[in-house]
Every structure is written in structure tokens, then in C-alpha cells.
RODO-619090 format. One line per 5 residues: number of its first residue (from 1); for each residue x, y, z of N, C-alpha, C. Coordinates in Angstrom, 2 decimals, padded with zeros to 5 digits. Example, Ala and Ser with C-alpha at 12.3 -4.5 7.8 and 13.67 -1.06 7.14 Angstrom:
// RODO-619090
1) 013.19/-005.69/007.80/012.30/-004.50/007.80/013.20/-003.30/007.80 | 012.85/-002.25/007.08/013.67/-001.06/007.14/012.90/000.03/007.87 $
This chain:
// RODO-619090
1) 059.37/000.28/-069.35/058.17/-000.46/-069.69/057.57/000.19/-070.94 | 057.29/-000.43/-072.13/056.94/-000.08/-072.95/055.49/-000.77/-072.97 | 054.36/000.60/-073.29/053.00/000.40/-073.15/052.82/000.74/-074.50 | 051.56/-000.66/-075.31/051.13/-000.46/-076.87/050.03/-000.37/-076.46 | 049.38/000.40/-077.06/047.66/000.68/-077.51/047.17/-000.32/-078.93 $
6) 046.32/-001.22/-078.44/045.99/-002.59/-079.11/044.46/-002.47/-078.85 | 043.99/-002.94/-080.99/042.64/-002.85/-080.73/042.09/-004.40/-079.66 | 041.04/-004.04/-078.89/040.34/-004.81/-077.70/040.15/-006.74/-078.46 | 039.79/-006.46/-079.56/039.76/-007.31/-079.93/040.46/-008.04/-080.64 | 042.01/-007.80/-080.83/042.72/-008.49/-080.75/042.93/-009.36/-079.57 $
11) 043.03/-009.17/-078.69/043.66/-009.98/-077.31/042.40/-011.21/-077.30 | 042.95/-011.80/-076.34/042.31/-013.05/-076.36/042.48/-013.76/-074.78 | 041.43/-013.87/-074.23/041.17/-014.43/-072.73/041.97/-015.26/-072.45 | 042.46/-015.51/-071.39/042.97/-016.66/-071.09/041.89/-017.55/-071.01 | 042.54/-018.84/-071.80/040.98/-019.90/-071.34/040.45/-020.61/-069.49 $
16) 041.85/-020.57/-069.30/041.60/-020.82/-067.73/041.60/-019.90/-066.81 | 041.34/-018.67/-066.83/041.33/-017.44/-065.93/040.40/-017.69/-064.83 | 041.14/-018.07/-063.86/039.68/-018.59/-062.29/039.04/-017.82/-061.48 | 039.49/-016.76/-062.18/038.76/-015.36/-061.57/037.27/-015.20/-062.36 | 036.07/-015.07/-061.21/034.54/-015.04/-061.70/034.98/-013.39/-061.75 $
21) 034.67/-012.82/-062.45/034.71/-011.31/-062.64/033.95/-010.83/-062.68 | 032.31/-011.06/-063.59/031.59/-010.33/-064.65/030.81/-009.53/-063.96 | 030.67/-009.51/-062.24/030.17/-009.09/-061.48/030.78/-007.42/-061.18 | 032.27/-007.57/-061.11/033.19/-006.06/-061.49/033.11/-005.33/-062.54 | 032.67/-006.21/-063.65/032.51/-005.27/-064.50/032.20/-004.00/-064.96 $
26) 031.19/-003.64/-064.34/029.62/-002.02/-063.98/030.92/-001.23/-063.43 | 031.33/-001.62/-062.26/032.85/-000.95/-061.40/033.54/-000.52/-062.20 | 034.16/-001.56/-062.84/035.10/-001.26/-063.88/034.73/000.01/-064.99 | 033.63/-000.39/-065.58/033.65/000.09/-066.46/033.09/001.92/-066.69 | 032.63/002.21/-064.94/032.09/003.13/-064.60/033.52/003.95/-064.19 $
31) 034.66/003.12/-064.04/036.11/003.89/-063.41/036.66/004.56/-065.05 | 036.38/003.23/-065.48/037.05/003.70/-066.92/036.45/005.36/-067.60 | 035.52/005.31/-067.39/034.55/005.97/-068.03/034.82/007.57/-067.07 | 034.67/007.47/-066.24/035.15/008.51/-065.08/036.39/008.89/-065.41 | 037.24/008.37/-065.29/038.73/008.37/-064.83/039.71/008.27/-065.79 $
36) 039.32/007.44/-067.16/040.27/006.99/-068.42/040.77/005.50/-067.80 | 041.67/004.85/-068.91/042.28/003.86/-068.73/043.65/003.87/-068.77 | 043.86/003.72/-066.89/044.94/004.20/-066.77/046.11/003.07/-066.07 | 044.98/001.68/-065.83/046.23/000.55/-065.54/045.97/-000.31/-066.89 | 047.25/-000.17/-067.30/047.17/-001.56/-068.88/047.20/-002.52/-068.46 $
41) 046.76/-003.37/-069.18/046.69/-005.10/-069.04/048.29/-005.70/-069.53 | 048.19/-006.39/-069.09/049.45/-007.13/-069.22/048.94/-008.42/-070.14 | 049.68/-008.95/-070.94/049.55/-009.97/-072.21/051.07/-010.42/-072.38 | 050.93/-011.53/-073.08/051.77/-012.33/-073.66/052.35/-011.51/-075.48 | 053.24/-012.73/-075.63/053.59/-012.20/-077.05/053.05/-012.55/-078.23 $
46) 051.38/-013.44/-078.11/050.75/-013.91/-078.54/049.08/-012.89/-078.58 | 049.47/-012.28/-077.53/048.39/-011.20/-077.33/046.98/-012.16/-076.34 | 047.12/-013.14/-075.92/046.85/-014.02/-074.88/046.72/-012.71/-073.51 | 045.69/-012.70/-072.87/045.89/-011.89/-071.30/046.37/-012.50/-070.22 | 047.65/-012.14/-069.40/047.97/-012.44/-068.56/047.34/-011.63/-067.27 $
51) 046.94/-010.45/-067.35/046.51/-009.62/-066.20/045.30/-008.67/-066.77 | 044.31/-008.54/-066.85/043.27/-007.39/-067.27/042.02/-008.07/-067.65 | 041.89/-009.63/-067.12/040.75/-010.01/-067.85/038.97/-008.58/-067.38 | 039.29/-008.40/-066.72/037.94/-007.27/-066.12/038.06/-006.15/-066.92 | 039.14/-005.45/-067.17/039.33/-004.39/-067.76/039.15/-004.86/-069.28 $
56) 039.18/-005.91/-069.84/039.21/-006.31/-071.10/037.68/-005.88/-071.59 | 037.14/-007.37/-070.89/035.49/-006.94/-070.47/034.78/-005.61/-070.51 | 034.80/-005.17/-069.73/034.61/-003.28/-069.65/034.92/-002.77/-070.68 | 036.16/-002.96/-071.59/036.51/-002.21/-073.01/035.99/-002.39/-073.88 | 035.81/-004.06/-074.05/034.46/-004.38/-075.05/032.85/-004.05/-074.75 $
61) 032.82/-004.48/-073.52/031.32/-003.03/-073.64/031.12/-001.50/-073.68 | 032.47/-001.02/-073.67/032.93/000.04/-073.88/032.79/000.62/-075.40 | 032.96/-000.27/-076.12/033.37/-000.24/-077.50/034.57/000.61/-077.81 | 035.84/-000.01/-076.81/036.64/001.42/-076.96/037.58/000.34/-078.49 | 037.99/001.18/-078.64/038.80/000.89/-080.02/040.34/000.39/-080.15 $
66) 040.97/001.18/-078.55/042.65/000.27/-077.92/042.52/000.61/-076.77 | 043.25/-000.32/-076.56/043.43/-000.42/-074.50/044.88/-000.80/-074.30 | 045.56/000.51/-073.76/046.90/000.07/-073.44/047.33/-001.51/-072.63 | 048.49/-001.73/-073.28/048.59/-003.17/-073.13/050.19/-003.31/-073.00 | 051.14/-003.74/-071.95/052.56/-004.33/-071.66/052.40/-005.64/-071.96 $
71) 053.44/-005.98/-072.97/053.61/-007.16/-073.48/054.85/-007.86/-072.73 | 054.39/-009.00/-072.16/055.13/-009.03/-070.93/056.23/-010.60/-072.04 | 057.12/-009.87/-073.03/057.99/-010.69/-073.35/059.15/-011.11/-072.80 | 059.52/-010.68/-071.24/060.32/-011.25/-070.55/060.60/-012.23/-069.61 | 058.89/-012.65/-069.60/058.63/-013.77/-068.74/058.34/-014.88/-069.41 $
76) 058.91/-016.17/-068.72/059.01/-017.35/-069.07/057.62/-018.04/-068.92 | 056.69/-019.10/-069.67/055.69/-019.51/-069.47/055.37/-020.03/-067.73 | 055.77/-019.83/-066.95/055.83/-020.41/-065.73/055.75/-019.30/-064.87 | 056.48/-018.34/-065.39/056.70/-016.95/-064.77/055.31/-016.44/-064.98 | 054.67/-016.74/-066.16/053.27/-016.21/-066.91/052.33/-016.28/-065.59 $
81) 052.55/-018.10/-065.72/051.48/-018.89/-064.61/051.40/-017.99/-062.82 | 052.78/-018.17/-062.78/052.81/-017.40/-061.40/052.10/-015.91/-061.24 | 052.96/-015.30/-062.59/052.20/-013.85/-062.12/050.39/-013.78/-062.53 | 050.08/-014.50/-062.98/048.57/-014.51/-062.97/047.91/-014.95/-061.90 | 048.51/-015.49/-060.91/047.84/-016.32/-059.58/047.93/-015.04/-059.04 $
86) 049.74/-014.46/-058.85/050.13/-013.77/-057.85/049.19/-012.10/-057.86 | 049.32/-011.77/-058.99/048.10/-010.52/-059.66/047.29/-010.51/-058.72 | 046.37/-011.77/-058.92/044.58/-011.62/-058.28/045.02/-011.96/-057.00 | 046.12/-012.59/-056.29/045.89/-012.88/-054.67/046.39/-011.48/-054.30 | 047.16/-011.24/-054.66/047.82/-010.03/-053.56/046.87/-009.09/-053.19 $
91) 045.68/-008.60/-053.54/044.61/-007.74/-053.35/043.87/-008.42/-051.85 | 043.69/-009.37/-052.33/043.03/-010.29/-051.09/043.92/-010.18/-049.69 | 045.35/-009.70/-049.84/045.96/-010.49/-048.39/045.95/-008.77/-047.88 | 045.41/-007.81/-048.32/045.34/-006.69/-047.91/043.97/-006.18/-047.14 | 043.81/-005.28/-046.05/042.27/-004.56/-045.52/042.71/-003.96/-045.00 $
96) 041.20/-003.14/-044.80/041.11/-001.70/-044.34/041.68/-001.56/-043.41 | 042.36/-000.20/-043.02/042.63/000.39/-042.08/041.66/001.23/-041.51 | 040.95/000.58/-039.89/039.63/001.46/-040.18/040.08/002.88/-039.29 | 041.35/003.29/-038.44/041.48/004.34/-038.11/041.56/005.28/-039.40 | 042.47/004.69/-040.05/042.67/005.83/-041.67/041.58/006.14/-042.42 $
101) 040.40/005.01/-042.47/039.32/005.82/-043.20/038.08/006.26/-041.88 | 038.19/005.83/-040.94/037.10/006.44/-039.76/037.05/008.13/-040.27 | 035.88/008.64/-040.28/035.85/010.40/-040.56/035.90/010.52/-042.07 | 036.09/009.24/-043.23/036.23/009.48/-044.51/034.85/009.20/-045.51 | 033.60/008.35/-044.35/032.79/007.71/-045.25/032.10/008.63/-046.39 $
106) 031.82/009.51/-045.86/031.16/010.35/-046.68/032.09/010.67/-048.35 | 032.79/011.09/-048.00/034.15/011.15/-049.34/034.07/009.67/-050.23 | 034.24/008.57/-049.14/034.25/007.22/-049.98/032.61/007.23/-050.44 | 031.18/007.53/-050.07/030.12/007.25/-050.59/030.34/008.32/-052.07 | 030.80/009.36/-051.88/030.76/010.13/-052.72/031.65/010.00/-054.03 $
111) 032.64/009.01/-053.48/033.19/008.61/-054.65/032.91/007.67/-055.65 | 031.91/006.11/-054.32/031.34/005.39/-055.31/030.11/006.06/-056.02 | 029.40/006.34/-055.53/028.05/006.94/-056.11/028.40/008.21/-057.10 | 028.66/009.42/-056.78/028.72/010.37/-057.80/029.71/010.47/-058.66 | 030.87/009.83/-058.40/031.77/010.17/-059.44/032.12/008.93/-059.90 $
116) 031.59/007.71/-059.46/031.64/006.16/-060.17/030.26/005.93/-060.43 | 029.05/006.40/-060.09/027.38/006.37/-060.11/027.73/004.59/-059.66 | 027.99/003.86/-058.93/027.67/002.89/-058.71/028.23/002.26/-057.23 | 027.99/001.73/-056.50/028.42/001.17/-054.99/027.56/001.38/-054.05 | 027.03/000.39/-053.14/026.35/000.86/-051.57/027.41/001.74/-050.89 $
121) 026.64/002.64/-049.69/027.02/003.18/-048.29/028.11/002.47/-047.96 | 028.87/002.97/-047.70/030.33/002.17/-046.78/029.76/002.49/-045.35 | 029.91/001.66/-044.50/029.82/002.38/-042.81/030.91/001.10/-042.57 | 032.26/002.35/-040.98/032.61/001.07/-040.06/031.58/000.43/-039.01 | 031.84/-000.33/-038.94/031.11/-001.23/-037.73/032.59/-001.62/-036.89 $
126) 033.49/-001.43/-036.92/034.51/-001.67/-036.02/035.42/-001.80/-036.20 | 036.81/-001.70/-035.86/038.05/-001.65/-035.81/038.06/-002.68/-037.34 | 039.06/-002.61/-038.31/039.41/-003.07/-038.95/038.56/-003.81/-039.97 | 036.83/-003.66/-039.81/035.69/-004.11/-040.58/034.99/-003.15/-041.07 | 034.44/-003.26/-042.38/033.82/-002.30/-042.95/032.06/-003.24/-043.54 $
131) 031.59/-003.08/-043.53/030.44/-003.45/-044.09/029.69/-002.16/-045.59 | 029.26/-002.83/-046.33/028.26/-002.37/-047.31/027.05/-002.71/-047.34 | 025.94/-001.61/-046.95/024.98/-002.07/-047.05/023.95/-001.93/-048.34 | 022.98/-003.17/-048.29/022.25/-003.11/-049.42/021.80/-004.91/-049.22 | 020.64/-005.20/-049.46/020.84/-006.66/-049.50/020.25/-007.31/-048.33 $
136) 020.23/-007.94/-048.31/019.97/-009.14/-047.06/021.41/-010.28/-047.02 | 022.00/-010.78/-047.94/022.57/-011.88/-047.75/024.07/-011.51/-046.98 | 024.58/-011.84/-046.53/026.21/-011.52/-045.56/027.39/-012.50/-045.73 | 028.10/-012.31/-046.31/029.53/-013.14/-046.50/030.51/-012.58/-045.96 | 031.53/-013.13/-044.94/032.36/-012.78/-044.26/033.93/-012.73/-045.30 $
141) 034.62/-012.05/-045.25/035.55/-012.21/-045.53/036.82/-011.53/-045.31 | 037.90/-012.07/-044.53/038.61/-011.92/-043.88/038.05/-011.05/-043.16 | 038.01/-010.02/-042.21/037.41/-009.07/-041.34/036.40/-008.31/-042.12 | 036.48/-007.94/-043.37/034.94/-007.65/-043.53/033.70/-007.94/-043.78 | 032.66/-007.81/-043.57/031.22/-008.18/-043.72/030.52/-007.40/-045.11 $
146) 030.39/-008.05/-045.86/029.92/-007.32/-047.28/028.94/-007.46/-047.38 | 027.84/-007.04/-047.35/026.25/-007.12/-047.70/025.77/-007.15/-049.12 | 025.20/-008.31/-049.91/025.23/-008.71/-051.23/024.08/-007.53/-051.28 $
């Protein structure tokens, strides 16, 4: 895999990207900032984004100057389409394991808050559900309860 470092503003959004993001952004851009930029975006041979629209975002308020980037010239326009669906679902068909993090919250608060400065309290509320609190409003999704 060959990874180029490309100024941010070269690349160019996909125009149909159906992912609402701008809400990850603060996340994002608080990991970057912590941590470096350490998953590249994936693009076309046009410099079009196939995978990083959030991380793109974050770089330009970043004002960073290149953001590693795989130019994904082996995939066919269809192949493009697929792996941009397949990217953003596969995150979704995954959750917590709440035996593996039960005994961890404190580590996970400490990771969003002091070393990302941004995220509510994690607490389990039960086998395989995690809730965040902060908020009044509650959206279910798949087993967890997220508190807006």
C-alpha cells in the first residue's frame, strides 16, 4: 500500500457522501490532535474521497497542510461505490462487549475527557448496553442507549 501525503485541499468531497458527519468532527479532530493522523483516507485517481470524509473535515479546521491519503487506483468505479457504503456500515454491525469493558469505565472516561478533552461518562447499564450520559433526549440503537 502506498500512502501520499496530499495538501487537504486538494481532495474533493464526494458530492453524494450520506454520511451526516459534522457532528464527529470535535472527536475527530481532538484524536488527531492527541494522537497524529494515523488512518489515511482513501481517494480516487482524481483525488475525489472515497473514505475520510470526517477526517478531511477535521484537517481543514486543522489547517494541517497534508493528510496521508491511498489512492485507491485498483478499484473499478463500482468497486468505489461499494467500498464507500461498505466503509461506513461495517462499524454499525459491531457492539460492545460489556463483560470486556465492565471494570474499564474509568480508563474509557479518562480517555474521552483527558486525553481526547471531549465525550460524556460511559456507564454499563447491562449486559451488552452502554449508555452516555449528558442530555435529556434517548435514541436507541441497536442495544445501546446514547444520551444526546
Amino acid at each position: 500500500m502506498n500512502i501520499q501525503n496530499i495538501d487537504p485541499y486538494k481532495l474533493i468531497p464526494y458530492k453524494n457522501n450520506p454520511r451526516n458527519n459534522d457532528d464527529a468532527v470535535p472527536y475527530v479532530k481532538s484524536s488527531i490532535e492527541r494522537f497524529g493522523f494515523k488512518v489515511p483516507m482513501v481517494i480516487d485517481t482524481e483525488n475525489v474521497v472515497i473514505c475520510g470524509h470526517t477526517r478531511l473535515k477535521a484537517a481543514l479546521e486543522l489547517g494541517l497542510s497534508e493528510v496521508p491519503c491511498v489512492i485507491a487506483d485498483d478499484l473499478t468505479e463500482d468497486e468505489i461505490k461499494a467500498f464507500r457504503l461498505a466503509d461506513n456500515m461495517v462499524a454499525e454491525q459491531a457492539s460492545w462487549d460489556a463483560a470486556t469493558v465492565q471494570g474499564k469505565e474509568k480508563a474509557l472516561e479518562v480517555a474521552m475527557r483527558t486525553m481526547l478533552g471531549i465525550g460524556p461518562k460511559v456507564h454499563l447499564v447491562q449486559p451488552k448496553t452502554i449508555t452516555r450520559s449528558e442530555g435529556k433526549a434517548v435514541r436507541v440503537i441497536d442495544r445501546r442507549k446514547l444520551h444526546d
